[in-house]
C-alpha positions as CSV (number, residue, x, y, z in Angstrom):
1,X,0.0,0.0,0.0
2,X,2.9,2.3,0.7
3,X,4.5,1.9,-2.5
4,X,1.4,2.4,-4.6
5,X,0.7,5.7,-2.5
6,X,4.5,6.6,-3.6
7,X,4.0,5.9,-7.2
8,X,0.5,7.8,-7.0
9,X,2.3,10.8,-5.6
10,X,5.1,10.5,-7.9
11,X,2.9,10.6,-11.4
12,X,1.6,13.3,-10.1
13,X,5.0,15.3,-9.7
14,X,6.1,13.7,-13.3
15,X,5.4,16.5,-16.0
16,X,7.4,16.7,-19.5
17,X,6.6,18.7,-22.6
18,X,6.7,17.2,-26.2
19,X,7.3,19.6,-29.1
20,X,5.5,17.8,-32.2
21,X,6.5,19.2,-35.5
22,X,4.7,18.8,-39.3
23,X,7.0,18.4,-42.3
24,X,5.2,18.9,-45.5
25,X,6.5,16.9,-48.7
26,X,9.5,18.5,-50.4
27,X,10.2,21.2,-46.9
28,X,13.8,21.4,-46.6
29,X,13.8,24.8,-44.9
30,X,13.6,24.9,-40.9
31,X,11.6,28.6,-40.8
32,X,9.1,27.0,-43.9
33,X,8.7,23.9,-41.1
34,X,8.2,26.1,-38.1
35,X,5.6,28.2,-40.1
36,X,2.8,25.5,-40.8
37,X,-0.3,27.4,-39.1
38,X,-2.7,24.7,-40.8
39,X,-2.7,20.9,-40.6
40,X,-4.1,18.7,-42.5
41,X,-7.0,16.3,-40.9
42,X,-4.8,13.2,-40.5
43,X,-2.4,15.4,-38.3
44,X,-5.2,16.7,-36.4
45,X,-6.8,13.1,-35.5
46,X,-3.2,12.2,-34.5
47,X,-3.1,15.0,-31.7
48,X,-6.4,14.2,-31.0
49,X,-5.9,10.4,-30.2
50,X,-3.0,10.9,-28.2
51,X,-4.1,13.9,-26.3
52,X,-6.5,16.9,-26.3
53,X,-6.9,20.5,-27.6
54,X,-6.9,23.2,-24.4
55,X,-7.4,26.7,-24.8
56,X,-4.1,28.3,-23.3
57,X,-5.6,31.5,-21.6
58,X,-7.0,30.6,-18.0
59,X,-5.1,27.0,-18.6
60,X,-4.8,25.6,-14.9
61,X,-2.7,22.5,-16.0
62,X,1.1,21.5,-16.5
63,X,1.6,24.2,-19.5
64,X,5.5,23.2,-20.3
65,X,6.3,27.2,-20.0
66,X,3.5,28.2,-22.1
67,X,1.9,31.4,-22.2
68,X,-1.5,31.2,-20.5
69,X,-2.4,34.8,-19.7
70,X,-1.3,36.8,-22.9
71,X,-1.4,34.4,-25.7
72,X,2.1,34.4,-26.9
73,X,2.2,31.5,-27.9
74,X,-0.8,31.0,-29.7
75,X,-4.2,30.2,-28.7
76,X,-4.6,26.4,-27.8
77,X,-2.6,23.6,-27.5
78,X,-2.5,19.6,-27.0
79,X,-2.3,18.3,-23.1
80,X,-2.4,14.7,-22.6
């Protein structure tokens, strides 16, 4: 009972961020890759099966150093 009270406390205390990144066919260039404001639908039910779209502002969660009060860093995100 101890040690599943220390692993429960522990999962709780385990946060990480994951940067995901689209690479269209034929994009070579880093800034064309960082720039791709629209995904296509099979990218988009990929982040929705392995997590699920928060707004950032007012965001209580783990936010991996996001912005949540001014929206520097965009508008939503994934959290899983």
């Amino acid at each position: 009972e101890k040690i599943h009270l220390f692993d429960k406390i522990n999962d709780e205390r385990c946060n990480c961020k994951i940067g995901v990144l689209y690479q269209r066919v034929n994009q070579t260039v880093e800034q064309d890759i960082f720039n791709n404001d629209i995904l296509p639908n099979d990218m988009l039910d990929f982040l929705n099966r392995i997590s699920e779209r928060v707004d950032l502002k007012g965001f209580t969660k783990y936010r991996g150093d996001l912005d949540t009060k001014n929206g520097s860093h965009g508008e939503y995100s994934y959290y899983a």
